[in-house]
N, C-alpha and C positions, 0 to 999 in steps of 0.2 A: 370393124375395128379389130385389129391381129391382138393388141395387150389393151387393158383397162386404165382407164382410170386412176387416182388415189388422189382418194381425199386422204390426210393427216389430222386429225382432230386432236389437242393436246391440250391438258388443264394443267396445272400448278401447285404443288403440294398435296395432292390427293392421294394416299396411303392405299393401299392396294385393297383392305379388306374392306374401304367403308363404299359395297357395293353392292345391291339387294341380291344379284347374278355371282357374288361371293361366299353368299350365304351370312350377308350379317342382318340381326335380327330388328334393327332400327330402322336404317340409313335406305332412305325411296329413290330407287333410280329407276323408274321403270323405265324409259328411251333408252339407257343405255344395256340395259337386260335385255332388253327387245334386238339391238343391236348383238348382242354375246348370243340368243339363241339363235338369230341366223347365220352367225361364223362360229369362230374359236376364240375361247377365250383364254389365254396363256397363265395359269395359276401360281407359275412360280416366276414374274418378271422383276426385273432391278434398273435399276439406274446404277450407273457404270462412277457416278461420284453424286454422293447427294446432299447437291446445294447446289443454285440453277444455273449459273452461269457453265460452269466444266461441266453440269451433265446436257446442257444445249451444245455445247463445240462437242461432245462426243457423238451426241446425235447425228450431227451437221456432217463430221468428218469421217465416225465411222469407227474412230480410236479412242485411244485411252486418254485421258489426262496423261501422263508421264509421255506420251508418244508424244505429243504435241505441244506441252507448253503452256495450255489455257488450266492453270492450276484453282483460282481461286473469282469472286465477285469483281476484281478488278481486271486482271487478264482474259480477257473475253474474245471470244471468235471475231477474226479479222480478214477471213477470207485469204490467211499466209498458205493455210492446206486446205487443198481441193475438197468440195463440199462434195454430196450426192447432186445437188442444183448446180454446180460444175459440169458435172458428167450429162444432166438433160441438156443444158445451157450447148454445150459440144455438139451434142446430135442434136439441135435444132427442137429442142421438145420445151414446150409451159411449163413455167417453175414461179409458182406466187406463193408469197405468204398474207396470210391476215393475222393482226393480231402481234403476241409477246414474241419477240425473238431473242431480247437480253445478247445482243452480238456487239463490237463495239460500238457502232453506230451505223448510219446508213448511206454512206457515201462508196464504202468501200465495195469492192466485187465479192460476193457470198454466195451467188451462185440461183438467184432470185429474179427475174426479168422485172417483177414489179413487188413493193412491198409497202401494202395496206394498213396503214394504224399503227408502224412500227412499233415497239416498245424495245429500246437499247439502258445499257448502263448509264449513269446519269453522275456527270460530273465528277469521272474517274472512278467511278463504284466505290463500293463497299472499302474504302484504302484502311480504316482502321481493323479489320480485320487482316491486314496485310501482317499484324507485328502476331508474330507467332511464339518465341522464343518461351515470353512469359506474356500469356497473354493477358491483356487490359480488362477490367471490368467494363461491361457496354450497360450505364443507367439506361439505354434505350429500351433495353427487354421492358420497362416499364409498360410503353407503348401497347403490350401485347392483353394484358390486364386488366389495362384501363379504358378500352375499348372494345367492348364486348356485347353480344345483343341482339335485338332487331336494329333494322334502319337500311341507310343506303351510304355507299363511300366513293370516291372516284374509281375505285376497281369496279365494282359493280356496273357504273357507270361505261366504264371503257368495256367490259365484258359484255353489255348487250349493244353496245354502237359495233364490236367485233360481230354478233352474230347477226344483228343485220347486214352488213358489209360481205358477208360471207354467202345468206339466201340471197342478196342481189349479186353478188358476183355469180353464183351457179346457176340463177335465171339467165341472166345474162350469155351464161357458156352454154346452155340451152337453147337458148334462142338461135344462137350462132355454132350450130357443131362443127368439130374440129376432125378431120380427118386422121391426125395420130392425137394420142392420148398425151392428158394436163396431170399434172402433179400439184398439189395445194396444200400447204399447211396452215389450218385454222387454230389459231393458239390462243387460249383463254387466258387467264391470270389469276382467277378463283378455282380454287377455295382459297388460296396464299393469305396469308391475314391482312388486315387487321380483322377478326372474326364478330365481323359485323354481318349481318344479314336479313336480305329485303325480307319485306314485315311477314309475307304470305309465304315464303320458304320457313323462316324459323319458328313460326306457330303450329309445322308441323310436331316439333320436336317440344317436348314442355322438359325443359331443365331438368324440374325434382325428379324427373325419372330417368335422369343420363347415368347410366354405371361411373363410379367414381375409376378413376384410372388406376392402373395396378404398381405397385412399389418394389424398390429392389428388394433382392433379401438380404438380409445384411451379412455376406457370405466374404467381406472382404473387397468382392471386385470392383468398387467402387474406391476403392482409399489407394489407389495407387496414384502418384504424383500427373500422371498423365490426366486422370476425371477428374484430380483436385483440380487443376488446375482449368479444363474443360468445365467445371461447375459454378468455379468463379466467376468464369468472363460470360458465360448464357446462365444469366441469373432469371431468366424469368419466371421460374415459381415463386420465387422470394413474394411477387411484386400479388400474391394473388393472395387474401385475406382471409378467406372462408372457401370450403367447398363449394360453396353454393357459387361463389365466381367462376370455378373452375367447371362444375356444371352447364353454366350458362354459356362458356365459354365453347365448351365442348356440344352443347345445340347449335349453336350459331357455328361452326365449323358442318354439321351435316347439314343445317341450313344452306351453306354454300354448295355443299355436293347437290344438294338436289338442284338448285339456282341455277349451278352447270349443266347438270343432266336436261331440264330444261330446253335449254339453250342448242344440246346437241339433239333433240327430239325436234325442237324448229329444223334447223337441218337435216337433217333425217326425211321429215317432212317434204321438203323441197325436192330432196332427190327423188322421191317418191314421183309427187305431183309431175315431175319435169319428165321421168324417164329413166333421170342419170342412173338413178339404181341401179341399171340393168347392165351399164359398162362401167360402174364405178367400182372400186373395192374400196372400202372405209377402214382404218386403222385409229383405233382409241388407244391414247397411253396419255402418262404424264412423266413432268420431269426427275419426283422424286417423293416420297412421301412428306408425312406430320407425327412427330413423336402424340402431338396431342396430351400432353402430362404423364403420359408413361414414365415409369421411374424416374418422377418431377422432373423430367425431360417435356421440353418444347420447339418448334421449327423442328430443323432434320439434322442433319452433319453429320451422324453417326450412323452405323453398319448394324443397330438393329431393324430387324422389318417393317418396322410401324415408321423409319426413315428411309431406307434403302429399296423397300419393296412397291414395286407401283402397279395399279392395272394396267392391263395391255389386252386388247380384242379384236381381231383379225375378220371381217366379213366380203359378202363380194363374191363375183366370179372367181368359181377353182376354189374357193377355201371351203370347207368343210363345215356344214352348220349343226348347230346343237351338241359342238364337241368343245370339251375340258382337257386342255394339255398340259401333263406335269414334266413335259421336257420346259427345262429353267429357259428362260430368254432374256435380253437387256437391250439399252436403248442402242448399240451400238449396231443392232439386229436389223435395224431401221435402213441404214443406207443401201447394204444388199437388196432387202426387201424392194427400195425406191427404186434404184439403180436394177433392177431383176426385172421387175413388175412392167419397167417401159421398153424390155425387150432388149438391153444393151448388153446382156450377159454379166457373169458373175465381176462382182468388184474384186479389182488386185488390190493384193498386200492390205487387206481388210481381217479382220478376227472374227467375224457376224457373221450371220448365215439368214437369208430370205425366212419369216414369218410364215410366207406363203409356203417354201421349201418345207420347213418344221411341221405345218398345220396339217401337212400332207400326207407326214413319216409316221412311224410310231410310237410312241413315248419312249421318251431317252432323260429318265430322270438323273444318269450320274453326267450329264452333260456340265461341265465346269462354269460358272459365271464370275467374275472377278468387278470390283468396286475398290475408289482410293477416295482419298479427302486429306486436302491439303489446306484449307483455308481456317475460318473464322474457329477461334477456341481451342484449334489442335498442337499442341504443345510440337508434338510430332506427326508425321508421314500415319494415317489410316488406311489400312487394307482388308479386304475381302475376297474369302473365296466360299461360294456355295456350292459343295459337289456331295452330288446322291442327300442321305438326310443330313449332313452335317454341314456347320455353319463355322467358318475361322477366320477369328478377329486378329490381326496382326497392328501391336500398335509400336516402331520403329523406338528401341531402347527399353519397349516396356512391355509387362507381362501379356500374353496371349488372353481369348477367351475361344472357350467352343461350344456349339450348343448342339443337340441332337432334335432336329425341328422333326423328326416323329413322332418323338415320345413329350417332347416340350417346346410345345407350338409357342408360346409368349416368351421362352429363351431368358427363364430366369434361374436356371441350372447352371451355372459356368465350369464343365468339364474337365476345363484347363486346369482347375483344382484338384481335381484328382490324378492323384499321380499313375494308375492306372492307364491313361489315355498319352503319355508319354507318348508312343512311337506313332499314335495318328498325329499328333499334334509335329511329329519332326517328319514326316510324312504331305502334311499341309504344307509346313516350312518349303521345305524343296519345292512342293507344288507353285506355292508361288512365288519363287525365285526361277522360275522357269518363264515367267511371265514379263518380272522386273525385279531390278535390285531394288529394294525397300530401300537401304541407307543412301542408294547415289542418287535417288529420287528426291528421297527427303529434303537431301542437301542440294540440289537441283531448284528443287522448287524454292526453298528461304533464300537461293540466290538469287532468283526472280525476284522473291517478293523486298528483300532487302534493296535489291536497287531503286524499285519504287519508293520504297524509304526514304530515302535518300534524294530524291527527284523532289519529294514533296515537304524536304529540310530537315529529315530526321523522324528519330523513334517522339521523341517531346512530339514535336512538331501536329504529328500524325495523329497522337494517341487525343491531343487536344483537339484537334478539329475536331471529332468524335466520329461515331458512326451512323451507318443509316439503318432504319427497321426496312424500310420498301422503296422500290424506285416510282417516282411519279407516273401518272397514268399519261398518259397522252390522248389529246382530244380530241375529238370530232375532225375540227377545223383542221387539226392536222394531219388530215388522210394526205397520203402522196399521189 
């Protein structure tokens, strides 16, 4: 075989440090450690918008939200821009997924020869998250609170019907080898809440000893009209009574991580057994982190790294084992990498560079990484740019934040306060207007999302139907 394999392995909310191969002092992943000492493991990775639907079409396509249109939980990948599974689909190469895709559904062309277990947006997504202006309070944060624990949920459920579908599909491609190389993306849905989890995962974890979550400092950066208003509508600390929920809550989320990791050690396993290992390369990442109670912060949507930051681990023929790379990467990184790996040469008019490329080179930590959020709670347009140790918060009519992730890993310093830092912060500025216009974005996107408005009878209309916490699992019986 001239190129390898690629497996895509991808979970759901999983925050970049809660991984034993990260160095955090809890959280048991040992299959996926195992997997990071035989490749690379990318220490500085992002999701390009975080919140799942726009960071899957970035994945998918390779671009930004702003390039494409797929801004928020309702505008979802539709197969309008040429996927990576495009480009295999063209040269005649396997292109399956198992497992979450959150694309609009599954009729349309995506770029996937067959798709396993789908998981799409459910009855026009998330539409209450549509009204951005002044956004609505969502009682559904409730959801998040009051189910909390051991047990088992339909995600769960659909997360190990995904991993068997996935060791029989790889037998299966064993049994029968293929003369040029298969592409696969195996997509999880856990850790994503409800933070429930099966009983012999979260007995790892015993609550009374979960570090409580860390707090803003009350330095101001919170009281600007843009997180008032962001704090309104994701109320979900409100909903949480005592520490000890928020504890419990916070096992039953490493609960899940392990639940995953699991799941990706079965696999793992398989390749093993079969062979594939030997012409596979395997790719770990997720769609976007979990604030996890951080500055009574919960889900993701913001541009600090406990949202924005996710694992990403690179193994396999050609990559490099047992190495740590602080050149930054993002999901957008993904399509090169697919589109490279099956030999088709470098993607056009692409912003991403091959994993494999990076894993290869030598650390390039001032390498730029850029992230937007347009959806649920954001009064306005969200941007990001991580370049060398500094971190810039760009929030569209509204004050800046900066953080110096050297000196202040948890980014409870906001720079932007000091007037001292003036000229990096007009510095950032330019930097990322070289990228996009923040304000024709912003207004871009609410004209998007206002038409759906409108389509579904207005602002009343919408904000009553209400919203969703999670999209439903899909079962068994409905494999395709």
């Amino acid at each position: 075989m001239d190129h390898p394999n690629l497996l895509v392995i991808m979970d759901d909310e999983h925050r970049a440090d809660a991984l034993g191969c990260a160095g955090h002092p809890i959280v048991q992943t040992p299959n996926i450690d195992r997997l990071a000492a035989r490749g690379t493991r990318f220490e500085n990775a992002y999701t390009n918008s975080p919140i799942c639907v726009p960071a899957r079409a970035a994945l998918a396509t390779g671009r930004y939200p702003h390039q494409t249109g797929y801004w928020d939980n309702c505008l979802a990948y539709d197969g309008r821009i040429r996927s990576w599974g495009h480009a295999l689909q063209d040269a005649g190469l396997e292109s399956t997924s198992i497992g979450k895709l959150h694309y609009l559904d599954d009729e349309r062309s995506t770029g996937f020869d067959r798709q396993i277990l789908p998981m799409h947006i459910h009855d026009g997504g998330d539409t209450h998250g549509l009204v951005r202006d002044d956004p609505p309070t969502r009682p559904q944060c409730r959801d998040l609170a009051e189910n909390i624990g051991p047990g088992e949920t339909e995600y769960t459920e659909y997360d190990r019907n995904i991993r068997d579908a996935a060791c029989t599909w790889l037998r299966q491609r064993a049994a029968s080898p293929q003369d040029r190389p298969w592409t696969t993306l195996v997509s999880f849905i856990c850790p994503h809440y409800p933070l429930i989890a099966p009983g012999e995962f979260f007995e790892r974890y015993d609550p009374a000893r979960m570090p409580l979550p860390k707090r803003r400092r009350p330095d101001g950066t919170a009281e600007t009209e843009w997180w008032k208003a962001f704090e309104n509508c994701y109320i979900w600390d409100r909903f949480f009574e005592t520490d000890e929920q928020r504890q419990t809550a916070i096992a039953a989320y490493y609960g899940l991580v392990s639940f995953i990791d699991d799941h990706v050690g079965a696999i793992l396993r398989v390749l093993e057994e079969t062979g594939l290992d030997r012409t596979t390369r395997v790719i770990f990442l997720s769609d976007h982190g979990e604030n996890l109670g951080a500055r009574g912060l919960w889900g993701k949507s913001t541009m600090y790294n406990e949202s924005v930051a996710v694992p990403m681990i690179a193994a396999g023929p050609g990559i490099p084992s047992q190495t740590v790379r602080r050149t930054p990467v993002s999901l957008i990184d993904i399509h090169p990498t697919i589109v490279e790996n099956a030999g088709l040469g470098p993607a056009p008019d692409r912003p991403g560079r091959s994993l494999v490329e990076l894993a290869n080179l030598p650390d390039d930590p001032a390498r730029p990484i850029f992230s937007e959020y347009h959806a649920t709670a954001a009064k306005s347009a969200e941007f990001m740019i991580r370049r060398g140790r500094y971190k810039y918060i760009h929030y569209v009519g509204f004050p800046p934040e900066l953080y110096d992730l050297e000196e202040d890993r948890e980014e409870l310093t906001n720079l932007a306060l000091d007037g001292s830092y003036r000229g990096l912060l007009d510095e950032f500025d330019a930097a990322l207007r070289t990228i996009v216009d923040p304000e024709a974005a912003d207004l871009a996107a609410k004209a998007d999302q206002n038409r759906l408005i409108e389509r579904y009878g207005g602002r009343d209309a919408v904000v009553s139907r209400g919203g969703k916490s999670a999209t439903p699992a899909p079962k068994l019986e409905d494999a395709q």
